[in-house]
Structure formats: structure tokens, C-alpha cells
C-alpha positions in Angstrom: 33.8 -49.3 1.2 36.3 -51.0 4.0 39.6 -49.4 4.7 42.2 -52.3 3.4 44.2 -53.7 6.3 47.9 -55.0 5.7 50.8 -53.2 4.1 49.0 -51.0 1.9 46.4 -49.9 5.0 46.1 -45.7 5.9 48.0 -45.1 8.9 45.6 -43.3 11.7 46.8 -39.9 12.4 44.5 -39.0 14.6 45.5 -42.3 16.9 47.3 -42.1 20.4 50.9 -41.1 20.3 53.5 -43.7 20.2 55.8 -44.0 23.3 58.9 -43.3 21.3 56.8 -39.8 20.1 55.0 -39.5 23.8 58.8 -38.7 25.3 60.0 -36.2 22.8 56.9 -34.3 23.3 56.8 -34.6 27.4 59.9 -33.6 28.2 61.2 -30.4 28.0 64.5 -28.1 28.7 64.5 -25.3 31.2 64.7 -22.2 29.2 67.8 -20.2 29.0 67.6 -16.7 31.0 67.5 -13.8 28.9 70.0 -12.0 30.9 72.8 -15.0 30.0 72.4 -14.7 26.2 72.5 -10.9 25.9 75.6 -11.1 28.3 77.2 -13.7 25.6 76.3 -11.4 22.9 77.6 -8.6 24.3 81.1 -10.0 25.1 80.7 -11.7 21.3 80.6 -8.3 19.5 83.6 -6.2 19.0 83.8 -2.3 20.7 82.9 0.0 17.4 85.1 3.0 17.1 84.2 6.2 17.7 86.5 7.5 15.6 85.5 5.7 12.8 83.1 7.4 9.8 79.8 6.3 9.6 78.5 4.9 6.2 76.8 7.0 3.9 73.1 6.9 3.1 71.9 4.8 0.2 69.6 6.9 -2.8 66.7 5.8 -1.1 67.4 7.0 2.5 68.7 10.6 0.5 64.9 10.5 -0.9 63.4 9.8 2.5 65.1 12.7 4.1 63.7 14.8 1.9 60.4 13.0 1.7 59.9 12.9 5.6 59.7 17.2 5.4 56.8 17.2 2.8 54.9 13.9 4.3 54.9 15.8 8.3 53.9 18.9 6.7 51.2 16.9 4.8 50.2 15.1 7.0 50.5 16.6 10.7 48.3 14.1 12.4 50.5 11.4 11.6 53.4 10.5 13.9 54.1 7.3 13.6 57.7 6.4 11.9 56.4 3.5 10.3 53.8 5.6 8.4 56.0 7.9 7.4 58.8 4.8 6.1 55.9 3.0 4.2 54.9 6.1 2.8 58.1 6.9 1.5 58.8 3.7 0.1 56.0 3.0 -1.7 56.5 6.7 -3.1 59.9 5.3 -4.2 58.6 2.5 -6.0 56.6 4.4 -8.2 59.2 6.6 -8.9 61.1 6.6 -12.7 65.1 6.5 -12.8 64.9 10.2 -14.1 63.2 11.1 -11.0 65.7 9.0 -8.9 68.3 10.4 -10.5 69.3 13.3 -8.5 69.5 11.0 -5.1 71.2 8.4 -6.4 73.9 11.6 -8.0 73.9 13.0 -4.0 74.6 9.1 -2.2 77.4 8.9 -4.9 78.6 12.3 -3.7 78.5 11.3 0.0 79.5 7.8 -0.9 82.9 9.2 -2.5 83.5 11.0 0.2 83.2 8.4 2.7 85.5 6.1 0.8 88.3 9.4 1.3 87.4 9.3 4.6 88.3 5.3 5.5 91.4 5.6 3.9 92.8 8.0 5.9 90.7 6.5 9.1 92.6 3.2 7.8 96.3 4.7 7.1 95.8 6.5 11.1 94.9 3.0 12.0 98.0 1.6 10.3 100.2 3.9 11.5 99.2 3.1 15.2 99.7 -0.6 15.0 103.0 -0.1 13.2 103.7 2.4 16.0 102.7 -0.1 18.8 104.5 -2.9 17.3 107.9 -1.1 17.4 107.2 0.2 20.5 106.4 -3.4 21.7 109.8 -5.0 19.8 111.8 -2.0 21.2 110.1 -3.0 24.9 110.8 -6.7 24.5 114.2 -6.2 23.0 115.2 -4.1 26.6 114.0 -6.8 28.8 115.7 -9.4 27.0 119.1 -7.3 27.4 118.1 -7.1 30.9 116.8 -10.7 31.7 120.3 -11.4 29.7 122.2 -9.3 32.1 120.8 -10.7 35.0 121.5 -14.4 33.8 124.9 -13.3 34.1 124.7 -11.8 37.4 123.3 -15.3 38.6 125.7 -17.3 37.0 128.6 -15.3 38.8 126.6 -15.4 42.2 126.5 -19.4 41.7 130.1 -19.8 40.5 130.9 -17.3 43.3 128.7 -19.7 45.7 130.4 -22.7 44.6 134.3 -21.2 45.2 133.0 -20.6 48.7 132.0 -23.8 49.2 135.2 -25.0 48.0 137.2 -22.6 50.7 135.0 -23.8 53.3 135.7 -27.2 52.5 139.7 -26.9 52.6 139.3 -25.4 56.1 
């Protein structure tokens, strides 16, 4: 049976490119250096705090703590961390909510006190921009007395300047 030609006709896929599809698969960009887009990610991210508490571990990273003892002891030949992780979570899958229980009860614990933690990390932080805004006001406030002052100073000089001018004129 004959392929139908006309409208209806197969297109060939297997054909030679078109020239509108030969230039967008000739050309090509020069690629970006490396070194440029970690620099732009760097300058990108924030400075963390040091200050700052770290979050607390979910239930499941409780359980692997715990987990990661037993599995070395276990298995001593293993020392891959990826072993260990899949271990551990598949371990965790198979686990029932009572047996959960108890690490899900200890990342509340730590979760609660984390949360006391950031609020007073947050009031400190308050306090400090409240601190340098005043501080900042207070600043500004001096140097606009003092720009103020020497306005005036000026002014005289000029007024002063111009009586001169006037004396030297009459002479």
C-alpha cells in the first residue's frame, strides 16, 4: 500500500533538517564560567547568624540518631552514610505510630524549646534595631543642629562680605 501524498501525507521524520531547524541546532552560546555564578550566588545569599538557634530535628532524624548506634554496631563493615540513611529510613517506614511515638514526644520537646529560644533571639534582635534607630535619629538630629548652625555662620560671613564690599565701594 502507497503512502498518500497531499494534505493528509506522513511527514518524514527521519528527513534532513529544515534550515530554520539547521540554525537553532548549530549554533551555540559560550558557557558561563563556573566561578561567575557561584560568585553571584554568594553575594545573593544573606550572612546567617551565628547567634542564631539552629532548628530542631524532626521525629525521623531523633530516630536516626538513635538508629545510626545500633546499625554501626551491627554492621561494622559498613561505612558508607548513605547505607546507613537508607537503612534507617526504610526501618522508619515499617515502623507503627506506637513505635514512633516516643521520637515524635522528644522533637516536640526540642521543638518547644527552640520556639522559646527564637523569641528571645527575636526580642535581642529587636531591641538592637530599636537601639540603632535611636542612636541613628539622635546622630542625624546633631548634624542637622550643626549643618543648621553652620548655615548661619555662612550667611553672616556673606552679609558680612557684602557690607565690605559696600565700604570699599564708598572709598
Amino acid at each position: 500500500m502507497k503512502n498518500p501524498k497531499g494534505k493528509g501525507a506522513a511527514k518524514n521524520t527521519k528527513g534532513a533538517l529544515k534550515p530554520v531547524d539547521d540554525r537553532k541546532v548549530g549554533k551555540r552560546k559560550a558557557p558561563v564560567a563556573a566561578s561567575t555564578k557561584r560568585e553571584a550566588k554568594r553575594e545573593k545569599k544573606a550572612k546567617k547568624d551565628p547567634n542564631k538557634p539552629k532548628r530542631p530535628p524532626s521525629a525521623f532524624f531523633v530516630f536516626l540518631e538513635e538508629f545510626r548506634t545500633t546499625f554501626k554496631k551491627e554492621n561494622p563493615n559498613v561505612k558508607a552514610v548513605s547505607a546507613v540513611g537508607k537503612a534507617g529510613g526504610e526501618k522508619w517506614k515499617s515502623m507503627t505510630a506506637a513505635e514512633k511515638a516516643p521520637y515524635e514526644a522528644k522533637a516536640a520537646k526540642k521543638k518547644a524549646e527552640y520556639e522559646k529560644l527564637m523569641n528571645a533571639y527575636n526580642k535581642k534582635q529587636n531591641d538592637r534595631s530599636d537601639e540603632s534607630d535611636r542612636s541613628r535619629s539622635e546622630v542625624n538630629d546633631e548634624e542637622d543642629e550643626a549643618s543648621g548652625e553652620e548655615k548661619e555662620d555662612m550667611e553672616n560671613e556673606v552679609e558680612d562680605g557684602e557690607d565690605e564690599e559696600e565700604e570699599d565701594e564708598e572709598d
